[in-house]
C-alpha positions as CSV (number, residue, x, y, z in Angstrom):
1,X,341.5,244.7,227.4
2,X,340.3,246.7,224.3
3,X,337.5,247.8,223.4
4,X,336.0,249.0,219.7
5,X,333.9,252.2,219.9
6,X,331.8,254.0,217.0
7,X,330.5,257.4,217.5
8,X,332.6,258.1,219.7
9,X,332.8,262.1,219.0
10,X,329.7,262.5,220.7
11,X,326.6,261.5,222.7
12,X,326.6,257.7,223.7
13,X,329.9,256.5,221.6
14,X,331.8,259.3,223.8
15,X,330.2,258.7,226.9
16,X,330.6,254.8,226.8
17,X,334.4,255.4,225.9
18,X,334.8,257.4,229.2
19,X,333.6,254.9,230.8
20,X,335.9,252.3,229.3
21,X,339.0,254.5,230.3
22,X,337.6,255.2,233.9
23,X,338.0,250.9,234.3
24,X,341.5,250.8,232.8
25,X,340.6,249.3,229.4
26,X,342.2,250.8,225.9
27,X,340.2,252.4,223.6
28,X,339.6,252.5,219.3
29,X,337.5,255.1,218.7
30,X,336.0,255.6,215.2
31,X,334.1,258.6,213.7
32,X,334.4,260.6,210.8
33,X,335.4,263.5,213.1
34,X,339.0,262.2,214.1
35,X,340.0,265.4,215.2
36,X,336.9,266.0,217.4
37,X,338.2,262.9,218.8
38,X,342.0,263.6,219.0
39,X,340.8,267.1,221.0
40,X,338.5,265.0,223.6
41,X,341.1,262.4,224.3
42,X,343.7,265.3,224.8
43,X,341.3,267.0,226.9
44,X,341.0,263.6,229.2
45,X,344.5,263.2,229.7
46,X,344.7,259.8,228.1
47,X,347.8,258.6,227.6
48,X,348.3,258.2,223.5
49,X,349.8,254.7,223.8
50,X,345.9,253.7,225.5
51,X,344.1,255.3,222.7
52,X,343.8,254.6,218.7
53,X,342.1,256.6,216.8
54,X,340.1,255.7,213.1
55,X,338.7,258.0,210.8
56,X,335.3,256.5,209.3
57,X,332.1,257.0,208.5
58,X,329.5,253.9,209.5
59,X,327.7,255.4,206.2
60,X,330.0,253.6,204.2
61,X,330.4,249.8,204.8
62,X,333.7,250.1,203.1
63,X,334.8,252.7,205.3
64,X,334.1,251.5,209.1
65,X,335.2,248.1,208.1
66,X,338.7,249.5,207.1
67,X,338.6,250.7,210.0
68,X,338.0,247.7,212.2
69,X,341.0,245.9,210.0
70,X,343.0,248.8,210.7
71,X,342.3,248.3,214.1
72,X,343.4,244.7,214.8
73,X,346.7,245.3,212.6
74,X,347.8,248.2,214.9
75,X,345.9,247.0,218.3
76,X,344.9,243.7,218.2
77,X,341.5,242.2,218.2
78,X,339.1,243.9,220.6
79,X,337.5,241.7,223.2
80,X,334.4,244.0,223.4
81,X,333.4,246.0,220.3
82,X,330.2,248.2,220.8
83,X,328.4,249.8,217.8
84,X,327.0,253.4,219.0
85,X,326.9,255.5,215.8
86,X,323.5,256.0,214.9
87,X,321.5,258.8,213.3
88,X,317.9,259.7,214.3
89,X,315.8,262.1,211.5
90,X,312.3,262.8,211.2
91,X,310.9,261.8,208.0
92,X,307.4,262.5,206.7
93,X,307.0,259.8,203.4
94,X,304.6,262.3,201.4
95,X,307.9,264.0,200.9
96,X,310.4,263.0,198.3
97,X,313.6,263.9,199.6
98,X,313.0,261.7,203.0
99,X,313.2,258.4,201.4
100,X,316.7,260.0,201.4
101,X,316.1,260.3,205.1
102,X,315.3,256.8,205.2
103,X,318.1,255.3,202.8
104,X,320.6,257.6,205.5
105,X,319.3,256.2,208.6
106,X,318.9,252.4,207.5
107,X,322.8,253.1,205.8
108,X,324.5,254.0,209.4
109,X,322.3,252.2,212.1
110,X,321.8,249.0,210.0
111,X,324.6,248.1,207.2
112,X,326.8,250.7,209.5
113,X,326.2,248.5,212.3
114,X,327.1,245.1,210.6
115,X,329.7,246.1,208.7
116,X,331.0,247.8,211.8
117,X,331.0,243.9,213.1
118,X,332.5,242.2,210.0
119,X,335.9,242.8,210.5
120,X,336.1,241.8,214.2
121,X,333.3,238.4,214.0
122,X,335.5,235.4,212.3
123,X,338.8,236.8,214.3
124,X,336.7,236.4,217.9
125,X,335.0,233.1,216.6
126,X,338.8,231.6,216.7
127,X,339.9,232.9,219.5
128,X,336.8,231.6,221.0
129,X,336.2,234.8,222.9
130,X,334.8,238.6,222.3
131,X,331.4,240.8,222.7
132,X,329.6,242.7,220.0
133,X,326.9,245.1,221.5
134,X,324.6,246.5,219.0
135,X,323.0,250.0,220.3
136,X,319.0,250.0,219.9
137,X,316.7,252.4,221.4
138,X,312.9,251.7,223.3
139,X,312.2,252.9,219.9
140,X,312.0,249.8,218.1
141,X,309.2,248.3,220.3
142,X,306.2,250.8,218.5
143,X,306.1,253.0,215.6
144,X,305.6,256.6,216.3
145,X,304.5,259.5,214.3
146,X,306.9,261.1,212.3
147,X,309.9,259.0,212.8
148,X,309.2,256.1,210.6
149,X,313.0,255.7,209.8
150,X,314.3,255.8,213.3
151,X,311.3,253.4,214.8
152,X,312.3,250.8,211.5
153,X,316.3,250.9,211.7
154,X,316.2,250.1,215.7
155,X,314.1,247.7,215.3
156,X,316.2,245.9,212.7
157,X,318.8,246.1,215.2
158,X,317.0,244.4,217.8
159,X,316.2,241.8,215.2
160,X,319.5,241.7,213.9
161,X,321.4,241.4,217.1
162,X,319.2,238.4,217.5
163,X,319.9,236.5,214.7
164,X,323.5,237.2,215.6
165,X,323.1,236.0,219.2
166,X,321.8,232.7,217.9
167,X,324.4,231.9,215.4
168,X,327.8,232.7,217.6
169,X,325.6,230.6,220.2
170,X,328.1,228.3,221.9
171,X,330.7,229.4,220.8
172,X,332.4,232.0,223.2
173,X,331.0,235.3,221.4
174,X,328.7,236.9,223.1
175,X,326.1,239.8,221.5
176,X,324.2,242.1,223.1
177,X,321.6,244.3,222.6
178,X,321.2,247.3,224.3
179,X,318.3,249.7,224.1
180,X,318.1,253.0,225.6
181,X,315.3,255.1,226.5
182,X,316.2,259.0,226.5
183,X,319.5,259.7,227.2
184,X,320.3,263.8,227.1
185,X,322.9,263.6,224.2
186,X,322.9,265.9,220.9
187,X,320.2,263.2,219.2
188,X,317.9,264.0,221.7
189,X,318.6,268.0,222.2
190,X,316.1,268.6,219.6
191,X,313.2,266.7,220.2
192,X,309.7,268.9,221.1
193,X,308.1,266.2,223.0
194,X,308.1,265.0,226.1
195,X,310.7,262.8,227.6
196,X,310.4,260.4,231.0
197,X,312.6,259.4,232.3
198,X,316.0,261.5,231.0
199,X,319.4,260.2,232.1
200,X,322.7,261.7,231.2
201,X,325.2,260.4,229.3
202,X,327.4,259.4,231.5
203,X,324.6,257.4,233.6
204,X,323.9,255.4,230.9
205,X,327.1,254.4,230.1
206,X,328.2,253.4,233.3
207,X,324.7,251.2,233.4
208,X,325.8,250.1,229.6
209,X,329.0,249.7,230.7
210,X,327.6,246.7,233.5
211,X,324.9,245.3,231.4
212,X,327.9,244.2,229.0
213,X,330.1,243.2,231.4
214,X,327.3,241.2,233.0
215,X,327.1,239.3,229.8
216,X,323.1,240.5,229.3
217,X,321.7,239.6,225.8
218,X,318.9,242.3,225.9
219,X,318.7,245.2,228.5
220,X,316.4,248.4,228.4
221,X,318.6,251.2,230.3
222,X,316.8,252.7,232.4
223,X,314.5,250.2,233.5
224,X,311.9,252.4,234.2
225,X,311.5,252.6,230.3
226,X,311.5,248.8,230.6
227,X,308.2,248.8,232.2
228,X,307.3,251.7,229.9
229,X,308.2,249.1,227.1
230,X,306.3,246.4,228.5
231,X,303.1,248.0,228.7
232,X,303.5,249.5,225.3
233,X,303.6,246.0,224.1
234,X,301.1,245.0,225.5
235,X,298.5,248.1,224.3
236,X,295.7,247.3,221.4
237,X,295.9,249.2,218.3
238,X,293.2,251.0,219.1
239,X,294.5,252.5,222.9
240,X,298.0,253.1,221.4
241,X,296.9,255.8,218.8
242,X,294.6,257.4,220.8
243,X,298.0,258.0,223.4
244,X,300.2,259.0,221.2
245,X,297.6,261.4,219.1
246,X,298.8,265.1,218.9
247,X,301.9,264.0,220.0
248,X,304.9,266.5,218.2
249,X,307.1,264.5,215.9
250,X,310.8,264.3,215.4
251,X,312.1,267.5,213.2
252,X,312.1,267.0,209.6
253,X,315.6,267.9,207.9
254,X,315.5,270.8,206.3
């Protein structure tokens, strides 16, 4: 089997491709850092004949969904293709330059996302087979200070993922929608808050790596941030500003 990777160079994309290779499936890696991603598969000992590489960035619809057609014309259609590329900024909107920020962050983890599906959706919905998996984050349950952007785009792609989910209903595509908590990557090295619950890279992935095979439409990885979730759902207005007051927020680009 094959299986359609984005951000692969780094963080979740990289880790979830591991895991791929461990089980014996071929990989398409895509990033805009091809030979970041070249070096990593030379340093795995994949065989080259297992592994295609695609230069794009999910910042440009044009660009990751070249990438997909390139993809089925020298690999065939993917039976799972997972979207991990995904930005996460701080963004203060009294300042100018983050609606930047914000036009960035909605560019890769939304219209990245679907455009990272386009090529691959009317291919699978003839062969009557095939998973998408959009990654989320536990960030799109609440808002929280200072990373407006982030909070918004994941939860568009919880949204999103649904709307997908109901229209390839029945027919043999599947979607799912992952969501992690905090997973120790190079998006989260950064971050001058707390975070429960920490799992490493390669954790996740093998947990991601089940979820999907497992067929789950919507899975909170790891599931102790599920609970987190559901009581943060469930908090009034009121309760939930009060906890999350003082708080430090996500960096600001600079």
């Amino acid at each position: 089997p094959l299986a359609f990777i984005t951000g692969a160079s780094s963080g979740i994309g990289q880790a979830l491709a591991a895991r791929y290779a461990q089980a014996g499936w071929r990989l398409a890696l895509a990033a805009r850092r091809a030979d970041v991603l070249e070096a990593w598969v030379r340093a795995q000992g994949l065989a080259a004949g297992r592994v295609g590489i695609y230069a794009a960035d999910v910042a440009v619809a044009d660009s990751i969904a070249a990438a997909g057609v390139s993809c089925i014309e020298r690999q065939g259609l993917p039976d799972v293709v997972i979207a991990s590329a995904g930005i996460s900024v701080g963004m203060d909107t009294g300042e100018s330059e983050d609606l930047d920020v914000m036009r960035e962050t909605f560019a890769v983890n939304n219209v990245g996302l679907a455009a990272t599906f386009q090529p691959f959706l009317r291919p699978m919905l003839q062969r009557g087979s095939g998973t998408l998996v959009g990654i989320a984050s536990v960030a799109a349950i609440r808002g929280l200070p200072g990373h407006g952007a982030y909070c918004a785009s994941k939860a568009g792609v919880v949204a999103y993922c649904e709307s997908l989910r109901g229209e390839t209903r029945g027919t043999g595509v599947r979607v799912v929608t992952l969501l992690p908590g905090y997973i120790a990557t190079p998006l989260t090295a950064r971050n001058p808050y707390p975070m429960p619950f920490l799992m490493p890279a390669d954790r996740f992935a093998d947990r991601a790596f089940r979820a999907i095979e497992a067929g789950d439409s919507y899975r909170v990885i790891p599931w102790q941030m599920a609970v987190v979730v559901k009581l943060l759902r469930l908090l009034p207005n009121p309760l939930f500003d009060r906890l999350l007051a003082g708080r430090g927020r996500k960096p600001r680009r600079h």
